[in-house]
LUMLO-657375 format. One line per 3 residues: number of its first residue (from 1); their letters; for each residue x, y, z of C-alpha. Coordinates in Angstrom, 2 decimals. Example, Ala and Ser with C-alpha at 12.3 -4.5 7.8 and 13.67 -1.06 7.14 Angstrom:
<nodes>
1	AS	12.30:-4.50:7.80 ~ 13.67:-1.06:7.14 $
</nodes>
This chain:
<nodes>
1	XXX	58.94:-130.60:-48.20 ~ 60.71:-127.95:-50.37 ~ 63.71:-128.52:-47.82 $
4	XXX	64.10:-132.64:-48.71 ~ 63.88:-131.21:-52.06 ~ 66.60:-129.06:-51.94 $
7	XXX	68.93:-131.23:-49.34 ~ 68.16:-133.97:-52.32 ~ 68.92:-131.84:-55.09 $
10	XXX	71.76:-130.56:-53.30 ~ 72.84:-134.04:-52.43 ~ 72.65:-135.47:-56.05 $
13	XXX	74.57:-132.18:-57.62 ~ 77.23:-132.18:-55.53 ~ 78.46:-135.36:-56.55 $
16	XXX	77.82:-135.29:-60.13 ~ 79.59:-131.77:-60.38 ~ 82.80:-133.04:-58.49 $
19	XXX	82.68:-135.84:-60.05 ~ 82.94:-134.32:-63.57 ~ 85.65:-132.29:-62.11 $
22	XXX	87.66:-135.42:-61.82 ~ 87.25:-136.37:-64.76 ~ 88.51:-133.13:-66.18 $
25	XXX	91.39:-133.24:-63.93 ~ 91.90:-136.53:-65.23 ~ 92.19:-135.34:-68.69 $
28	XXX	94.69:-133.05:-67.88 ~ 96.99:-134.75:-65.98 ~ 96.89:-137.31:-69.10 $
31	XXX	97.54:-134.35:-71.39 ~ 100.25:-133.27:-69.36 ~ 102.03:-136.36:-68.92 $
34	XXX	101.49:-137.06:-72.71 ~ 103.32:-133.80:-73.49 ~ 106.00:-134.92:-71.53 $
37	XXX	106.45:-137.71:-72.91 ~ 106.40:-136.63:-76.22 ~ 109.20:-133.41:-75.45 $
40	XXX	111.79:-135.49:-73.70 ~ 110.99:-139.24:-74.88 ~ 109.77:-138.49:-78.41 $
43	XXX	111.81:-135.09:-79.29 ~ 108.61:-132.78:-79.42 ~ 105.55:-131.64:-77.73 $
46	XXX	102.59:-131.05:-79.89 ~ 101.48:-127.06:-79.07 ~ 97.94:-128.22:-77.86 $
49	XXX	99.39:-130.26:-74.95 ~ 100.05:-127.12:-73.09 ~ 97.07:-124.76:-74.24 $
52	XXX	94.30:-128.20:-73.56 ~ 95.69:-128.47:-69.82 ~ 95.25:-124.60:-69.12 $
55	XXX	91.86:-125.20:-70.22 ~ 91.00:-128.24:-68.36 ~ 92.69:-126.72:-65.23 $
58	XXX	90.29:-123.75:-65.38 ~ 87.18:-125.90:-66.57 ~ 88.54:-128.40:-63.59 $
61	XXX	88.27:-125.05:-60.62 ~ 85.03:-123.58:-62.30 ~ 83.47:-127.03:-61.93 $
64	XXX	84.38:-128.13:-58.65 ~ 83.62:-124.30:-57.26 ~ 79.89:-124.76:-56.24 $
67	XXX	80.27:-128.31:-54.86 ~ 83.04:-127.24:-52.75 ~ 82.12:-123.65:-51.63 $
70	XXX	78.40:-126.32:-50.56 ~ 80.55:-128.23:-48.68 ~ 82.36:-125.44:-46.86 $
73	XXX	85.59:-126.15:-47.82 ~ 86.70:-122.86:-49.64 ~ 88.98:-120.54:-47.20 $
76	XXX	86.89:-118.01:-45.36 ~ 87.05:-116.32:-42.12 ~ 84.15:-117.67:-40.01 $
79	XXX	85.13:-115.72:-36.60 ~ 82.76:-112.91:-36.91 ~ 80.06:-114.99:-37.55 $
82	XXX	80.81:-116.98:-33.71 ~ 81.26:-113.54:-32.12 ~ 78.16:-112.04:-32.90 $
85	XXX	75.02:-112.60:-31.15 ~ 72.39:-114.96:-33.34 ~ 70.50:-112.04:-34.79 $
88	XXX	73.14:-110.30:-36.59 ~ 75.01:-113.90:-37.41 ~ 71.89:-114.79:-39.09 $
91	XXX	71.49:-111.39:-40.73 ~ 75.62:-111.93:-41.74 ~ 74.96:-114.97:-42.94 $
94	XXX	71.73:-114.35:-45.57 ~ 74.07:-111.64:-46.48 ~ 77.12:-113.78:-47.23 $
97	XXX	74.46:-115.95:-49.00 ~ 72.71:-113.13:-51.49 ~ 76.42:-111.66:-51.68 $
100	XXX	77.63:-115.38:-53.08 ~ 74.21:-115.39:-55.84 ~ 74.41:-112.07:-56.79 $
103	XXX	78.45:-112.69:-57.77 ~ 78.31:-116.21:-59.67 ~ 74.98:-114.52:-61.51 $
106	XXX	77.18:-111.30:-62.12 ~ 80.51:-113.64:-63.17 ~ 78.16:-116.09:-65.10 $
109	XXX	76.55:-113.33:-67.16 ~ 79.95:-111.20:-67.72 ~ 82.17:-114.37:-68.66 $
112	XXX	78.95:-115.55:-70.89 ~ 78.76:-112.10:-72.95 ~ 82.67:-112.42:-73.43 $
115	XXX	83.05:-115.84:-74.39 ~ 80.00:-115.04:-76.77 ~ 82.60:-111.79:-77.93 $
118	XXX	85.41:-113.46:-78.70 ~ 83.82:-116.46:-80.86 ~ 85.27:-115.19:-84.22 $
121	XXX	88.87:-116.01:-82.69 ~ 90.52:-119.33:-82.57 ~ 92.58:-120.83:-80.19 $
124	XXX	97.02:-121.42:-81.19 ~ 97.47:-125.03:-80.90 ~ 93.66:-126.05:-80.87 $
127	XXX	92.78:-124.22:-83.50 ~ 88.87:-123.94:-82.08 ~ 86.59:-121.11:-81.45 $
130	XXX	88.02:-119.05:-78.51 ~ 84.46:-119.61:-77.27 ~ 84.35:-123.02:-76.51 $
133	XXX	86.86:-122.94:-73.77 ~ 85.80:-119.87:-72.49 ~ 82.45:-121.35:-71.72 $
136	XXX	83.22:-123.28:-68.79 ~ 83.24:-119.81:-67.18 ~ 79.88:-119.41:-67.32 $
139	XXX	79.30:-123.16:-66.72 ~ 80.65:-122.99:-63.05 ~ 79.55:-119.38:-62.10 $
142	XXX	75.96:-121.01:-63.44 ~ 77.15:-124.21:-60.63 ~ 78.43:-121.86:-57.79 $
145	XXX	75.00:-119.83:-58.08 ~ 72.85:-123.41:-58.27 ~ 74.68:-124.90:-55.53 $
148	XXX	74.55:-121.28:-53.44 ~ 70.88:-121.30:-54.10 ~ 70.28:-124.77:-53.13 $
151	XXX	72.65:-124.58:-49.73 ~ 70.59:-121.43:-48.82 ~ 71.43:-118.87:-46.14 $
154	XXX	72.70:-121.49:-43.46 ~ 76.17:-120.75:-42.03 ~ 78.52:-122.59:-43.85 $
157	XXX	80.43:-125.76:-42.32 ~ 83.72:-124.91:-40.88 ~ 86.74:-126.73:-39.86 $
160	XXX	85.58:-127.45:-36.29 ~ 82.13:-129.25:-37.36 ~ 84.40:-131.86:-38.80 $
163	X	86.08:-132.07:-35.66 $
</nodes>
């Protein structure tokens, strides 16, 4: 039972996550084609154009981390895991696994203090609380650990189970 649970949660995050993540991107590809069109069409970007798209960019990644690193599709080398007899590849992999929580948990705590530290600066072109954009940071390490927790200590897909 508590696996169907967890393939279902697992199934329903994954999607809403990446699917947020689109929308982000799409946000920033209209900010960046906006600013474009204002510098060489109009005669003048607006300052924010640039600053909202490295925001959405990095919102965009932290977002779409957990989903993806679910899904097996982050870069890894899975060789050792094939070499070694099942034992140890199990062992390697709950290791892997606790090594993945205990980072987003770490990242998600650090990049929460400092966005928290820095919320009595503003952003240039904004002109918002430095805070506000830093908070996505926490947002996706918070995502990478859910999704990490949810996958459990299962190898990870690799190129050749899509094959």
């Amino acid at each position: 039972m508590f696996n169907t649970l967890r393939s279902r949660l697992l199934a329903i995050s994954r999607p809403v996550t990446l699917t947020l993540a689109g929308a982000l991107l799409s946000l920033n590809v209209a900010a960046i084609l906006y600013g474009v069109f204002a510098r060489y069409i109009a005669g003048g970007a607006p300052i924010w154009t640039d600053e909202i798209s490295r925001f959405l960019i990095i919102a965009t990644v932290m977002l779409a981390a957990g989903a993806v690193w679910s899904e097996g599709g982050h870069m890894r080398v899975g060789l050792l895991e094939k070499l070694l007899p099942t034992p140890f590849a199990r062992l390697l992999n709950v290791y892997q696994w606790l090594l993945t929580l205990l980072i987003a948990a770490g990242g998600a705590w650090v990049s929460y203090s400092y966005a928290l530290s820095v919320s009595m600066f503003t952003t240039s072109g904004l002109g918002i609380s430095r805070t506000v954009p830093l908070l996505s940071l926490p947002v996706g390490f918070l995502l990478l650990a859910w999704h990490a927790l949810l996958y459990g200590p299962t190898p990870l897909k690799t190129v050749e189970d899509f094959l």
